[in-house]
C-alpha positions in Angstrom: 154.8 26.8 70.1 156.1 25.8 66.6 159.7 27.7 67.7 159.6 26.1 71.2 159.5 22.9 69.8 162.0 23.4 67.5 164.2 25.1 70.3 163.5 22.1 72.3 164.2 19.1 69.7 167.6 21.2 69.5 168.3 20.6 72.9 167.8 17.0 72.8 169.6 16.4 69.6 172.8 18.4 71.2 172.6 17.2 75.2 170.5 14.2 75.2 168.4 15.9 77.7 164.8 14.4 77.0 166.5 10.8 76.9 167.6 11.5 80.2 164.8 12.9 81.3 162.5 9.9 80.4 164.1 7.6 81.4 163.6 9.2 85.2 159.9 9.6 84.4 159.2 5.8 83.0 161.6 4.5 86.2 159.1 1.9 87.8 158.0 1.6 91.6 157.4 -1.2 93.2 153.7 -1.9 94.1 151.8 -0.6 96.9 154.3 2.5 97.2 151.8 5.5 98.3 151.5 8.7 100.3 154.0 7.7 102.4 156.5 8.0 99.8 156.0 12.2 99.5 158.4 13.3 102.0 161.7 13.8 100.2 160.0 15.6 97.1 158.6 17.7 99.2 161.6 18.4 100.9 163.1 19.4 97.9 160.2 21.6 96.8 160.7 23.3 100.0 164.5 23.6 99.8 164.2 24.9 96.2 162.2 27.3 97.7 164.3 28.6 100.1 166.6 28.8 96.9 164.5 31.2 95.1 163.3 33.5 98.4 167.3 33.2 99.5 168.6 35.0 96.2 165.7 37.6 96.2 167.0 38.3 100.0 170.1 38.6 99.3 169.9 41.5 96.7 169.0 43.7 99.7 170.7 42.0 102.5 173.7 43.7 103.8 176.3 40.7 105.4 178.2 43.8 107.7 177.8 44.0 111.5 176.9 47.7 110.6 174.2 47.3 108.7 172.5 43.4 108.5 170.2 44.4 111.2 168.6 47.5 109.6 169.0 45.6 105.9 166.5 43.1 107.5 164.4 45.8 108.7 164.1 47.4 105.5 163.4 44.1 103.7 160.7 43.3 106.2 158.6 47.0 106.4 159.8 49.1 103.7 161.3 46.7 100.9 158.2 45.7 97.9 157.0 42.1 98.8 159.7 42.0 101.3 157.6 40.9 104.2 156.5 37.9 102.3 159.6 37.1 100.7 161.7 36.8 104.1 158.3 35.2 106.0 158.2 32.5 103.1 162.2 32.0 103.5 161.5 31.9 107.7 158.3 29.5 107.1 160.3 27.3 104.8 163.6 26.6 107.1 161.2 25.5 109.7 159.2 23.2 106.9 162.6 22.0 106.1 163.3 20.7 109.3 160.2 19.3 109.7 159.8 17.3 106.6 163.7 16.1 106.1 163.1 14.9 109.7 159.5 13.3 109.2 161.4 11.6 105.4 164.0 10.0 108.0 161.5 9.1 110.2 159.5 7.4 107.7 162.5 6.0 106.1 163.8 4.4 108.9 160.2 2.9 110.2 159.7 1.3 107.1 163.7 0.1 107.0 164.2 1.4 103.7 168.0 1.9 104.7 168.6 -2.1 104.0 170.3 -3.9 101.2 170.7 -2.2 98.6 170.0 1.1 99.5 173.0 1.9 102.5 174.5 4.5 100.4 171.3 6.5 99.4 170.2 6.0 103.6 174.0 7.9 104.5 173.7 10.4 101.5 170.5 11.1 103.1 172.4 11.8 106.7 174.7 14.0 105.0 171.6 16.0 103.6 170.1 16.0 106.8 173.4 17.7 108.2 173.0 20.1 105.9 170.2 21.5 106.4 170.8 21.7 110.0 173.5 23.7 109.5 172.0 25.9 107.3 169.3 26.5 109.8 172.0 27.2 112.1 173.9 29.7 110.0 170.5 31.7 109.1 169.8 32.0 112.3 172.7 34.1 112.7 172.6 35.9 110.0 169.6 38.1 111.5 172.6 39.4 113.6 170.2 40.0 117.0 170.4 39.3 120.4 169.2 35.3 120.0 171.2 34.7 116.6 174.7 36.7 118.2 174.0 34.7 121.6 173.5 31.1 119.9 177.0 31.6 118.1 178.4 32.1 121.4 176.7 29.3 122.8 177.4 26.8 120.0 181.3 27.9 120.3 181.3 27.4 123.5 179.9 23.9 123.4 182.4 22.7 120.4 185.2 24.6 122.5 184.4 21.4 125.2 185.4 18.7 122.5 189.1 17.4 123.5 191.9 18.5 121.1 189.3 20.1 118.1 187.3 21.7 120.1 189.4 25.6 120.2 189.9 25.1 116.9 186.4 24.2 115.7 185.1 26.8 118.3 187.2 29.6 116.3 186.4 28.2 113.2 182.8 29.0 113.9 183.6 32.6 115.3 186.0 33.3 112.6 188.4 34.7 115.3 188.8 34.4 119.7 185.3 36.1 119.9 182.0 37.4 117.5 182.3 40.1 115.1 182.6 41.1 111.4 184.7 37.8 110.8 181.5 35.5 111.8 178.9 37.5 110.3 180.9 37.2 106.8 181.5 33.6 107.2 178.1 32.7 108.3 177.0 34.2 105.1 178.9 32.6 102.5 178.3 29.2 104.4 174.6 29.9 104.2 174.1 31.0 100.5 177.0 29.4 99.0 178.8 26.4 100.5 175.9 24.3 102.4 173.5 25.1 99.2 176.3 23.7 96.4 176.6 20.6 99.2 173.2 19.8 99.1 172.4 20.1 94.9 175.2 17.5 95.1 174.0 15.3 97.9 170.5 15.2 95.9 171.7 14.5 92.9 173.6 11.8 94.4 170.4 10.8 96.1 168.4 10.8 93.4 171.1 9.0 91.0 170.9 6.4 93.7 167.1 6.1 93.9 167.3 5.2 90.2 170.0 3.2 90.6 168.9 1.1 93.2 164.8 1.5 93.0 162.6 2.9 95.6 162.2 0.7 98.5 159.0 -1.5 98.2 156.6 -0.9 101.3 157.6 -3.6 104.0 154.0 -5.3 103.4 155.3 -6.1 99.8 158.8 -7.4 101.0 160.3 -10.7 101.4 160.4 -12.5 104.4 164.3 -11.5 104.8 166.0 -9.1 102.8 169.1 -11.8 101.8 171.8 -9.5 99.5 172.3 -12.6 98.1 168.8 -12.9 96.4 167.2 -9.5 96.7 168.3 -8.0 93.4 166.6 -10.8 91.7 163.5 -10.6 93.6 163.1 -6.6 93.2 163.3 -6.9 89.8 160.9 -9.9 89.8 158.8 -7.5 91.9 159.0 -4.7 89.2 158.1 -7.2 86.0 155.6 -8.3 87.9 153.5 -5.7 89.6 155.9 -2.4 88.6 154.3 1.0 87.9 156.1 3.8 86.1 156.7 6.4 88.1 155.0 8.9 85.9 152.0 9.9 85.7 151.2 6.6 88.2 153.4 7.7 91.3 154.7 11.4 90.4 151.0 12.7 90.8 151.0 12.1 94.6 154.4 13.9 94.6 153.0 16.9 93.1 150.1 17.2 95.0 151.9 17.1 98.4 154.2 19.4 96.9 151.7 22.0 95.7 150.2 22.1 99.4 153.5 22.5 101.1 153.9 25.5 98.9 150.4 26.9 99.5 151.1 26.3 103.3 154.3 28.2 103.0 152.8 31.2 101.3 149.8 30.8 103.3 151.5 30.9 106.7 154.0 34.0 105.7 151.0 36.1 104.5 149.1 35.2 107.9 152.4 35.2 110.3 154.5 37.1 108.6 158.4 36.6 108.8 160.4 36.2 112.4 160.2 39.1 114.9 164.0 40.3 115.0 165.0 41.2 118.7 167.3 43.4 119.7 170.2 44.5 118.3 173.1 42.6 119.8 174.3 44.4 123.1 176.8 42.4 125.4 176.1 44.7 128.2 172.6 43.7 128.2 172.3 41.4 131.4 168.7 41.2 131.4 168.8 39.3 127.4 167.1 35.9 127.4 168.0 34.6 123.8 167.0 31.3 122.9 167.3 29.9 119.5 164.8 29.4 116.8 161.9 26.2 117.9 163.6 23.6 115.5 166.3 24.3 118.1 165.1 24.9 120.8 164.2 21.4 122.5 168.2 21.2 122.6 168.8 24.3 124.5 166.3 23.5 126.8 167.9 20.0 127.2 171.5 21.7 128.0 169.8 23.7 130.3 168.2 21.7 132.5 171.1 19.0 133.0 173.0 18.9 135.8 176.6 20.5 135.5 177.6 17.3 136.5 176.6 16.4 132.9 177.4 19.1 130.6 180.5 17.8 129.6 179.3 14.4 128.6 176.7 15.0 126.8 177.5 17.9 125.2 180.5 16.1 123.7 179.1 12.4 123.6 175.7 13.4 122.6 175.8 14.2 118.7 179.2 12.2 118.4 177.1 8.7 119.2 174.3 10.2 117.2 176.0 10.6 114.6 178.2 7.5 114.8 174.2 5.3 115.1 173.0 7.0 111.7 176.0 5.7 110.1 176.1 2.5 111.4 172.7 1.8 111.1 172.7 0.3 107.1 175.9 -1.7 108.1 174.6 -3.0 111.2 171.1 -4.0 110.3 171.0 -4.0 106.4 169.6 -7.4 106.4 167.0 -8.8 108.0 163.1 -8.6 108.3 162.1 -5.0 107.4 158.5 -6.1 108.3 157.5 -3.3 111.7 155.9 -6.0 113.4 158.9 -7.9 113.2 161.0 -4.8 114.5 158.7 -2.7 117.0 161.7 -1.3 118.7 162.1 0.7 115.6 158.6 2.7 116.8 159.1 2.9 120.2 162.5 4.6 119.2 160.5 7.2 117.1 158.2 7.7 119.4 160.5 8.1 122.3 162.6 10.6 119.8 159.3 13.0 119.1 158.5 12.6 123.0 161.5 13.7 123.8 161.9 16.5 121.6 158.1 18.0 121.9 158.7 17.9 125.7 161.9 19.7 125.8 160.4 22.5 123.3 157.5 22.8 125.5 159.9 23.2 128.2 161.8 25.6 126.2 159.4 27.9 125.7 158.2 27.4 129.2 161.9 28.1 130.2 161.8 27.7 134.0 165.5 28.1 134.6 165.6 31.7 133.4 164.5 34.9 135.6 161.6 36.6 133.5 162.9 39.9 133.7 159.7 41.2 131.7 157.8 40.4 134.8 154.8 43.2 135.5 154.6 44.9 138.5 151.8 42.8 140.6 148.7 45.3 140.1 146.9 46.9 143.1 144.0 44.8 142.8 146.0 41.3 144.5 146.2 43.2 147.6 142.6 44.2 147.9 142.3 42.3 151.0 144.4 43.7 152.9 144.4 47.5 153.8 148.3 47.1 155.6 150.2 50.0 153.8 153.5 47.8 154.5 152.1 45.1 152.4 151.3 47.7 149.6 155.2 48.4 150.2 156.5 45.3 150.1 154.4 44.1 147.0 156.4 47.2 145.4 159.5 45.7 146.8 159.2 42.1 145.7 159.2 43.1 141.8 161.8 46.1 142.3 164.5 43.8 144.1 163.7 41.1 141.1 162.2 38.5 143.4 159.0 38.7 140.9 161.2 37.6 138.1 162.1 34.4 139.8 159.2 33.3 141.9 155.5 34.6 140.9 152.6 35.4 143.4 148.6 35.3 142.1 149.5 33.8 138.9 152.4 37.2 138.1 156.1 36.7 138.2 158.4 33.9 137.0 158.5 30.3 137.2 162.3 29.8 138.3 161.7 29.3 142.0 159.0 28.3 144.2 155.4 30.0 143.6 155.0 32.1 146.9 151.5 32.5 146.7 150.8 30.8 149.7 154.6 30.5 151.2 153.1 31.3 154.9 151.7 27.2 154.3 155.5 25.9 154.1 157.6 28.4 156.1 156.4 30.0 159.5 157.7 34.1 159.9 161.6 33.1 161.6 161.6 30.8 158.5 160.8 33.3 156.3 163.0 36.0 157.2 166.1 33.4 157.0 165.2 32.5 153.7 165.0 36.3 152.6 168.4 36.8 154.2 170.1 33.4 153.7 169.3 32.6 150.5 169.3 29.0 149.4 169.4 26.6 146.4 170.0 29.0 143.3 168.3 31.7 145.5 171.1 34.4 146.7 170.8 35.8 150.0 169.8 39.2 150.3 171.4 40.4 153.7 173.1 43.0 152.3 170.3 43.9 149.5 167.8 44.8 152.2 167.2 47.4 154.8 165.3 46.5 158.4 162.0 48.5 156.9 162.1 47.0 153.3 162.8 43.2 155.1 159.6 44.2 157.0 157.5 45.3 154.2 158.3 42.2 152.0 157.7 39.7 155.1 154.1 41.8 155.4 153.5 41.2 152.2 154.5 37.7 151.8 152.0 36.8 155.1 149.3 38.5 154.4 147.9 35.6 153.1 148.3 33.8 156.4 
């Protein structure tokens, strides 16, 4: 101890580290600042871990279109600790998102983005960004069918931007198509360039936090945040009823930060990492890849628009996102930051996680895409009937892939109609037009279909009648 202490008084005397260092533990906060305030230590804790699990993944990771896929495999069941180390690294991207998004969320409802904090509210965009794209790029990096499929699908959406849009779309791609170039790109964006942003962006963060002081809660604020008084008043505020922020406030940050860690070791343990798919196979047409959940409430939002729409909002969509974030300080850094006086600011929120939660749940539910996975319908839904053409046509309706678009008894897909009980909508002309015609996003089947297996299907379908 005697040796660390001198090692350590060493330091000081030559860097001036343990000034430094106080003087970010003694910082005061305002009165009344409490659990609320947790979120963006956490979020570091949680991006620090994904720091630590990142470089222990990466000694065994191979970034090559030959061999990432099997490097992942051999991390996950053969490499020591592995399955833990890339669960913890899975579970922590998806804390990230969550927390960084509940810190805005929180930041924004209690206005902490006013005068004069504008700067620490946009370096707090830009770290948002990042960590979106890092998501993004580490979803790729798993180099299967959903990570190879949501390149393609995000290049083709920034290849609809006018003028940037090919070039931003080949930036991404690292070439006119996927391959090698992507792969190698994804990976140094991942590990090296969107980490190094983000130490900066919180180090800018945090250098702003002590410049400025942590937001007092909106119960402790004045009337009207007036730039031209508010300094004087903070700092009032802090004489007055100021706390330093350690032991008094850093406690709560430790605590929350210990049980996101626990979570994200407990989960990993218990859930283990992210199932890869399948390797990446262009001439698979029956792939369904969708992206990872933090995702996935956008894909399902892209899918379900109208093509009418695509364009707009595929384009306009993140452009006047972005462009509102930015705004926001400039546009309403003064003001009452009291909620009661600003409730649009919580039905805003609350229309944001409504929105999002119902277009995951719809993502998962994904009733625009054939579930080619479909099983057979088992002998036991046609044990009313003893009509061997039925039995036929049951056979019929999953081998000609109607089952993986429409679903009978409960079996089948969810993209069209549930034909349980069709005979209670269409009568048996009706029926066999439909079959043969087609309609809506249904293709007809006039040429897909002999006299008997027409027959058999129709039995089938009516037996029910």
């Amino acid at each position: 101890m005697r040796v660390l202490s001198r090692i350590g008084r060493w330091l000081d005397d030559r860097s001036g580290w343990g000034d430094a260092l106080r003087r970010f533990a003694r910082h005061p906060v305002p009165e009344g600042t409490d659990w609320r305030y947790v979120l963006g230590s956490a979020t570091l804790v949680a991006f620090l871990a994904q720091v630590v699990t990142g470089i222990a993944l990466s000694t065994v990771y191979v970034p090559s279109t030959a061999s990432a896929y099997e490097s992942l495999q051999t991390i996950t069941h053969h490499a020591s600790w592995g399955r833990l180390v890339r669960g913890m690294h899975d579970v922590g991207a998806s804390a990230m998102m969550i927390l960084i998004g509940a810190h805005l969320a929180r930041t924004y409802l209690t206005a902490s983005y006013k005068y004069p904090r504008e700067l620490s509210w946009l370096s707090g965009v830009m770290l948002l960004l990042c960590v979106v794209l890092m998501a993004f790029s580490g979803q790729l990096l798993r180099w299967d069918q959903d990570g190879v499929w949501s390149a393609v699908v995000a290049a083709e959406q920034l290849s609809r931007m006018p003028v940037v849009g090919r070039s931003l779309a080949h930036l991404l791609l690292g070439g006119p198509s996927v391959g090698a170039s992507t792969l190698s790109r994804s990976f140094a964006v991942h590990v090296f360039l969107i980490p190094g942003l983000i130490f900066i962006g919180v180090a800018l963060h945090i250098a702003l936090v002590i410049r400025n002081g942590i937001s007092e809660p909106p119960e402790h604020s004045p009337p009207r945040v007036d730039p031209r008084t508010y300094r004087a008043w903070y700092r009032d505020l802090l004489a007055r009823a100021g706390h330093p922020f350690w032991p008094d406030a850093a406690w709560r940050d430790a605590v929350f930060a210990f049980l996101v860690v626990v979570a994200i070791v407990g989960l990993a343990l218990t859930l283990g990492p992210h199932a890869l798919g399948k390797p990446p196979d262009p001439s698979n047409v029956d792939a369904s890849p969708r992206p990872d959940w933090y995702f996935l409430w956008y894909f399902a939002l892209l899918a379900m628009l109208p093509k009418s729409l695509e364009q707009p909002v595929i384009v306009l969509a993140p452009l006047i996102g972005a462009i509102a974030l930015v705004l926001l300080p400039f546009v309403g850094g003064t003001g009452s930051r009291h909620l009661r006086q600003r409730p649009w600011a919580l039905a805003i929120v609350a229309l944001a996680v409504g929105t999002i939660g119902w277009f995951t749940y719809e993502g998962y539910r994904a009733p625009w895409s054939p579930r080619f996975a479909a099983e057979p319908l088992a002998g036991t839904s046609l044990a009313s009937t003893t009509s061997s053409a039925a039995r036929v046509g049951a056979a019929l309706f999953h081998d000609k892939g109607c089952e993986f678009c429409h679903s009978y008894g409960g079996i089948g897909g969810i993209r069209g109609p549930d034909l349980t009980h069709v005979t209670q909508r269409l009568n048996h002309p009706q029926l066999i037009s439909r079959i043969l015609g087609g309609g809506g996003n249904m293709p007809p089947f006039a040429t897909r279909l002999s006299d008997d297996e027409l027959r058999a299907i129709v039995a089938f379908l009516e037996m029910k009648r």
